[in-house]
N, C-alpha and C positions, 0 to 999 in steps of 0.2 A: 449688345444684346445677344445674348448666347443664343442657339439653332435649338426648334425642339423636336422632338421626332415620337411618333406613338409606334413604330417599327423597329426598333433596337430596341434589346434587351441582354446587351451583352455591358456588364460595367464597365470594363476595360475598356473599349470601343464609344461608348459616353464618354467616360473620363480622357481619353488621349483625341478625340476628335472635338471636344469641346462642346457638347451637347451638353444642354440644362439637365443638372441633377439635384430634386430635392434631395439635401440630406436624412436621410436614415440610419446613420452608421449608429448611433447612441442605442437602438432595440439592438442593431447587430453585436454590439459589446454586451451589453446588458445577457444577450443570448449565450454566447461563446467565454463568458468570464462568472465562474470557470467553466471550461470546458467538460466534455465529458458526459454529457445531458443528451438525451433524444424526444426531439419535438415533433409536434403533430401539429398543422396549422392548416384551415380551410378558407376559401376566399372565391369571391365569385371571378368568371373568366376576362382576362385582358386589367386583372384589378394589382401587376407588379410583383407577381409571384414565379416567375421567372428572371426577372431580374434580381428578385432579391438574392436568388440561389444564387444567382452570379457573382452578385455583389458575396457574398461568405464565399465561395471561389475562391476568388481574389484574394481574400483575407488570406485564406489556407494555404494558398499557396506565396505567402510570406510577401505579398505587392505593395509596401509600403507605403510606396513614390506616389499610386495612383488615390490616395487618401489627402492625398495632403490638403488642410483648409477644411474638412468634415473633420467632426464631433469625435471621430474613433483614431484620429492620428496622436494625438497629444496623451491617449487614457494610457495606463499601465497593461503593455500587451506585449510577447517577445516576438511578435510577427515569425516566426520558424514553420518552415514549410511540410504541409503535410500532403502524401498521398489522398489522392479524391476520385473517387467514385461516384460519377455526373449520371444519375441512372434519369433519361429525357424521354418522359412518355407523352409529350405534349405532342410530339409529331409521330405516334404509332396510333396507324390508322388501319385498322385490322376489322374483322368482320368473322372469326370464327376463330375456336381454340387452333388450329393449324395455323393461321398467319399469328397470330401469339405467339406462339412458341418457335418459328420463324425469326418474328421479330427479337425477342429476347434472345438469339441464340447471335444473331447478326451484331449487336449491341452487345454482349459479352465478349464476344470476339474481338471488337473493335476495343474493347478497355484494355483486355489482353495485350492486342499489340501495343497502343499507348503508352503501358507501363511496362513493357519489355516482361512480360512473364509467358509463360508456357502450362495451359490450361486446357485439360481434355474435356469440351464442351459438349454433354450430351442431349439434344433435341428430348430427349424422353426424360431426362434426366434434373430439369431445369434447378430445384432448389440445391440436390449436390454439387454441380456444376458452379453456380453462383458461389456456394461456401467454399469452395478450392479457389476461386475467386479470389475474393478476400482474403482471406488466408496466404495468396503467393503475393498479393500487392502491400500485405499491410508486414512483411517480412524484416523490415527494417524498421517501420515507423506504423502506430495507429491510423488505419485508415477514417477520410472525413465519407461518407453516405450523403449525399444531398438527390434525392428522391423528386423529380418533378412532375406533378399533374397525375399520381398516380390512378386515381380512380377515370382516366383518360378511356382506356378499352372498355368500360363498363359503360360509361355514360353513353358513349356513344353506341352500343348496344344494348340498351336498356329494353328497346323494344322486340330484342332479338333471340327465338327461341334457343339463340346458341351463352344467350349471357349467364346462365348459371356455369356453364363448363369453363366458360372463361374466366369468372372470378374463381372459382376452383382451382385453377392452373397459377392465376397472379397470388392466392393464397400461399400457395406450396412454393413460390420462386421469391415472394417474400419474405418468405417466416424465416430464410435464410440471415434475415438484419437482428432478427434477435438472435441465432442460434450462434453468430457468430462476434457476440457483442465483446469477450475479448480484445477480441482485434480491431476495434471502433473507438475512436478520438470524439468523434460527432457525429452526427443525424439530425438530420432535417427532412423534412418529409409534406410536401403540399397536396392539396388537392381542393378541388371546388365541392366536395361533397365526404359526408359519411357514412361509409356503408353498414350493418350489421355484417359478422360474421365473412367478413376481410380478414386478410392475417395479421393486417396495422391492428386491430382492433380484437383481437381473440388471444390469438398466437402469439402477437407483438406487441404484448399487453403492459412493457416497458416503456411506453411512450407517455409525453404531459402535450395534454393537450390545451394548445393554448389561442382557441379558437375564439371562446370569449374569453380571454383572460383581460381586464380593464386595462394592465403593463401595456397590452400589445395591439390593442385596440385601433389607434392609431398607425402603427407599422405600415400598414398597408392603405395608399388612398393622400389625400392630402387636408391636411386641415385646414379653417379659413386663414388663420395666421401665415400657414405655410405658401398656401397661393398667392394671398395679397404678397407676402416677402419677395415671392422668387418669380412671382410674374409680372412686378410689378411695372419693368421697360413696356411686356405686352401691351397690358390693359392700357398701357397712359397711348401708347401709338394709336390700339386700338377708339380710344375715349377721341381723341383729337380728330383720327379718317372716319370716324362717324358723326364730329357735333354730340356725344352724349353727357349726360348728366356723369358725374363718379359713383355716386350714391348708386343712382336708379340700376346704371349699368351692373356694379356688383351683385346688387340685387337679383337682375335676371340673371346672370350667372350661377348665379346660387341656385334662383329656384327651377334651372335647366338641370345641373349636374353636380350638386351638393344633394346632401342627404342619407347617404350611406352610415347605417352606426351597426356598430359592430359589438356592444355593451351596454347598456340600458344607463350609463352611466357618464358615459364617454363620448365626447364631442363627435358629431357627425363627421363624414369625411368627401369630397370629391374623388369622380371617376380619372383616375391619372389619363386613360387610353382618351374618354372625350374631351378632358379641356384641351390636352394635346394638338387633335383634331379640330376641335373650336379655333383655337389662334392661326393653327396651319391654312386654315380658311379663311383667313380673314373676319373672324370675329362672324361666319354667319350661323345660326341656334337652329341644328338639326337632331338626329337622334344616332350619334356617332356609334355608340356603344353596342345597341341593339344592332346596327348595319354588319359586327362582326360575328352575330350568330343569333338565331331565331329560334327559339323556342316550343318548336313544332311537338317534340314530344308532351311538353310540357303541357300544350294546349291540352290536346288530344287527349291526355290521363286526366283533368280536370274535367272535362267533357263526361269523360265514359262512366267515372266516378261521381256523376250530378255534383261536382263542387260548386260551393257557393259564395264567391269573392268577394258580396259586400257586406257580408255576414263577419267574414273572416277578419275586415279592414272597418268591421266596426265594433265587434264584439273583443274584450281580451282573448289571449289564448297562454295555455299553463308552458313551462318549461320545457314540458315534454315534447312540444312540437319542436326544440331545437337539437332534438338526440338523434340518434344514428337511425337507422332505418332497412326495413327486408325490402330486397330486390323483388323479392315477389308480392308482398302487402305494401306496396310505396304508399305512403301517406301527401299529397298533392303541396298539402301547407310545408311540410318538411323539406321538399324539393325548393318550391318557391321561395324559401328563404334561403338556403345551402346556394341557390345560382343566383342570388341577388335581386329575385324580381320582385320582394317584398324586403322591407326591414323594417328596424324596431325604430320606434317613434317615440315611447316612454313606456314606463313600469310602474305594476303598481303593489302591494302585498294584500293577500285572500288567501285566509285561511293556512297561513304561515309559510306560506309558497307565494316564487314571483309571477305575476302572471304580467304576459305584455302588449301591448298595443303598436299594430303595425300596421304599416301603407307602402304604397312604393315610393321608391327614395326621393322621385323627383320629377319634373314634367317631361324630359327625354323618354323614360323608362315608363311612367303610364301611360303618356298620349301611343310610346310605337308597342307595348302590351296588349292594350285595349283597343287597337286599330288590327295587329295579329290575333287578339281574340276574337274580334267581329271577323274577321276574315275567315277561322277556321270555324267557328258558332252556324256562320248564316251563309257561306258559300260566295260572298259578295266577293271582288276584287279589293284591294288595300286600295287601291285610286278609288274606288268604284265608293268606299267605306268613306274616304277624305271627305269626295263630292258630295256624300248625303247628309257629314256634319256639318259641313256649311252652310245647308238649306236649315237642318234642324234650328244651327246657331241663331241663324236671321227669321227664322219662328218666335221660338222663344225670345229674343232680344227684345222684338216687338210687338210682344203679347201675345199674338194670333194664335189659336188656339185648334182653327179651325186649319190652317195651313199645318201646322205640328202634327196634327192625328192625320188631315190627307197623307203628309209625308210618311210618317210610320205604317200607314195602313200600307200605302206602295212598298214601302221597305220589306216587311212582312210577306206581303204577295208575292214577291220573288225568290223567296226561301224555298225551296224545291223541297220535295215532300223526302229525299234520302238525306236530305242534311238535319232538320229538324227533328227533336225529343219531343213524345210525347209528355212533356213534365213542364211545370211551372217554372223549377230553376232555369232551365233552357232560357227561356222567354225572359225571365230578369235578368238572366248574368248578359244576355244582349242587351236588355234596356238598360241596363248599370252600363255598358260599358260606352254605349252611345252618350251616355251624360257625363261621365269623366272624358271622354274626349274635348265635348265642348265646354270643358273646364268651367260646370258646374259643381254646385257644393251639393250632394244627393248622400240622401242616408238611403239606409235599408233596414226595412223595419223597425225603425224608428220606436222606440217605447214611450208612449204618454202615461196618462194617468191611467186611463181607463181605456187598454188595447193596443193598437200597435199601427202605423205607416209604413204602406211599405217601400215608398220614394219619398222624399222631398227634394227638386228642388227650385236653388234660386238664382235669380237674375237681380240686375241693378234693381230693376223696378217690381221685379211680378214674381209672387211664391209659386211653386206648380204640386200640388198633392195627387199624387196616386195612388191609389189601391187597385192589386190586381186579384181576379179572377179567372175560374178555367171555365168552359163549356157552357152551361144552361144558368150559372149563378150570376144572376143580373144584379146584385144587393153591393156591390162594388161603392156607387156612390153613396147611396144610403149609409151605409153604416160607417161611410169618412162625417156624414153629416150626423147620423146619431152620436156616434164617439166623440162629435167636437175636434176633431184631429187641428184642424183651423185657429181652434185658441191663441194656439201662444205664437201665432204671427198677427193678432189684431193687431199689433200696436208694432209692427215694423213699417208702417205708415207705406205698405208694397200690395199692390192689389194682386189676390188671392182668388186661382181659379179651383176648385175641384175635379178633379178627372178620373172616372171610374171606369175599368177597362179590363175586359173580356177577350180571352184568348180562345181557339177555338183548337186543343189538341191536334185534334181529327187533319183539319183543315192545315195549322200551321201558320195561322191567320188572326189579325185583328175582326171579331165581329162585332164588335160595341166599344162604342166611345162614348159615355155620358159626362157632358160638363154644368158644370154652375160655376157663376161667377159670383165673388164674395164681396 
């Protein structure tokens, strides 16, 4: 049973220490034959986008040996070694146009000496600097570019009066990739996002991007074939030190850390970083993924922007929310997909255009989303947030009705009057996200015949309908019972309560809970 590791991402060091490596080398030929192409590729963080860079490394620098037994040893390749230009923005962690340009000055230097060239590096100077660059190392041979994590400095100042300078400056130090395309063998170029008005994207306007492309769809992640294949020693040790079922067991795996698709077309994929994690643990179901980086911005722009998440994960949405996007007009749906915390679930065509259907990939990625959105929503603690879905849970489970609204009504009342919106979306995107926690089926807004729900949901035994209200509008129940909203669960043989509920702006608070039972 080979060793797996979710901490290396160096090929050479997989391949010669004997770490489990799914094959991928087939997109890498596919990529690299013929050469000569520049790609553009996006992918959410920790999802194999540094090691892929690796792995083309290798290639370029002619490592034939380390192939052997993968897909790309046998194809028609003359493995010949090229100069490479590893430009690694995954670990430049900068905080204003000064340490940028810092960094890039320390990192050109370093390539300099490297490749034994002599390169007057000027801090002011950064795109001519970088094209003399080039230029002295690709002297003898086309240089490869392999670009990593480029939109790095940005995301992580996204919130930062300094991030317009900053992408201004990574503008002008990158448009050096096209200006000096001559002298370039190859390019590749990753990043978890895409920005408007980057130089990848303006300037650098030679690039294929092949973010959704259905080829490549796969490349990144693993598919069920690929897991069952290459994990298969795990899961059987693991199946045995636990007594479980084969079936059952894949199953939860699946629906922990499968889901990811990347094409409306093209088989879903697993988190390479959490199954990693999962086996290294002994098979126990946490939220590995999310433990490498939280989503705080993300939140916070959702918030500010009154987004509304189960609108978003119930309604289609057009193509357009998968395009690039202004640092300064960010679009919340746009991010949420670009970092992974939504993806495509199916497609469908309106109006001669694809529109899509999304959720989050899987129970790792909503249970610790929806636990961080309660957390940043209501002030609560992430433990404090756990503790009150498992009262919520054992309400609902066993019908109580009156236990469920005490409990939210406490929930509520602890919401400190500086965390709480004056707005209705506030109050639902909290109550949507308390019921995907306890891994109920709840819509939002629900369309019937005549009007609209704006919750359902359900449990083994008991439907729960709500309609919400703000202020002085007591007509909540009512109009779930004029509308019929009740209909079309008569006959789920599931006893059916009503629940009409009033939110109090002002207050921040539940002040009316009307129920009926059906």
């Amino acid at each position: 049973m080979k060793n797996l590791t979710s901490s290396v991402y160096s090929f050479e060091k997989l391949r010669n220490e004997g770490y489990l490596y799914v094959d991928k080398t087939e997109f890498i030929w596919n990529l690299i034959n013929p050469a000569g192409e520049s790609y553009f590729l996006s992918r959410p963080r920790r999802f194999g986008k540094s090691l892929t860079l690796s792995t083309l490394k290798a290639v370029f620098e002619g490592k034939k040996e380390l192939f052997k037994g993968l897909a790309i040893y046998d194809k028609p390749y003359d493995w010949k070694p090229y100069p490479i230009i590893h430009l690694d923005m995954a670990n430049c962690d900068v905080h204003s146009e000064g340490d940028l340009r810092d960094y890039l000055v320390r990192m050109m230097t370093r390539l300099a000496k490297q490749h034994n060239v002599r390169v007057d590096i000027q801090r002011t100077q950064l795109s001519s600097s970088f094209s003399e660059l080039i230029e002295e190392i690709a002297k003898d041979k086309p240089v490869v570019i392999l670009l990593d994590e480029y939109d790095k400095p940005i995301l992580e100042n996204i919130s930062n009066p300094n991030v317009l300078t900053i992408r201004e400056t990574l503008a002008d130090f990158y448009s050096s990739i096209k200006k000096e395309m001559d002298y370039e063998h190859f390019v590749f170029i990753t990043g978890v996002s895409k920005f408007c008005h980057v130089s990848l994207f303006s300037k650098l306007n030679n690039l294929t991007d092949i973010t959704m492309d259905a080829r490549y769809a796969t490349m990144f992640g693993y598919t069920q074939q690929e897991f069952e294949t290459n994990f298969r020693e795990q899961i059987a040790a693991l199946e045995k030190k636990q007594n479980l079922n084969h079936a059952d067991f894949l199953a939860e795996i699946k629906n922990w850390y499968d889901g990811f698709r990347f094409h409306a077309d093209s088989e879903s994929v697993y988190n390479p970083v959490s199954l990693a994690r999962f086996f290294e643990s002994g098979g126990e179901f946490s939220n590995y993924w999310f433990e490498t980086g939280t989503p705080k911005f993300l939140v916070d722009l959702t918030k500010s922007q009154n987004f509304d998440f189960e609108s978003t994960l119930n309604e289609p949405v057009p193509e357009i929310a998968f395009s690039a996007f202004e640092i300064d007009n960010i679009d919340p749906l746009t991010l949420l997909l670009q970092t992974g915390y939504v993806t495509i679930k199916s497609a469908e065509k309106r109006f001669g255009e694809t529109w899509y259907n999304l959720d989050f990939p899987n129970r790792e990625v909503a249970g610790a989303f929806n636990t961080y959105l309660l957390n940043r929503y209501s002030g609560k603690t992430q433990t404090g947030v756990v503790k009150f879905t498992a009262e919520l849970t054992a309400a609902m489970n066993d019908g109580d009705v009156k236990r469920l609204r005490k409990a939210m009504e406490v929930f509520f009342a602890g919401i400190s009057y500086e965390v709480h919106h004056k707005n209705e979306s506030n109050f639902q995107n909290i109550f949507f996200a308390l019921f995907r926690l306890l891994g109920i089926r709840i819509k939002a807004e629900e369309h019937t015949n005549d009007g609209r729900i704006d919750a359902v949901a359900e449990t083994d035994k008991y439907v729960f309908i709500f309609e919400f209200k703000l202020d002085n509008d007591d007509t909540a129940l009512s109009q779930i019972k004029e509308k019929e909203y009740y209909k079309q669960y008569e006959l789920s043989g599931k006893k059916i309560f009503l629940n009409g509920v009033t939110f109090s702006t002002d207050k921040g608070q539940i002040i009316d809970w009307q129920t009926e039972e059906m």
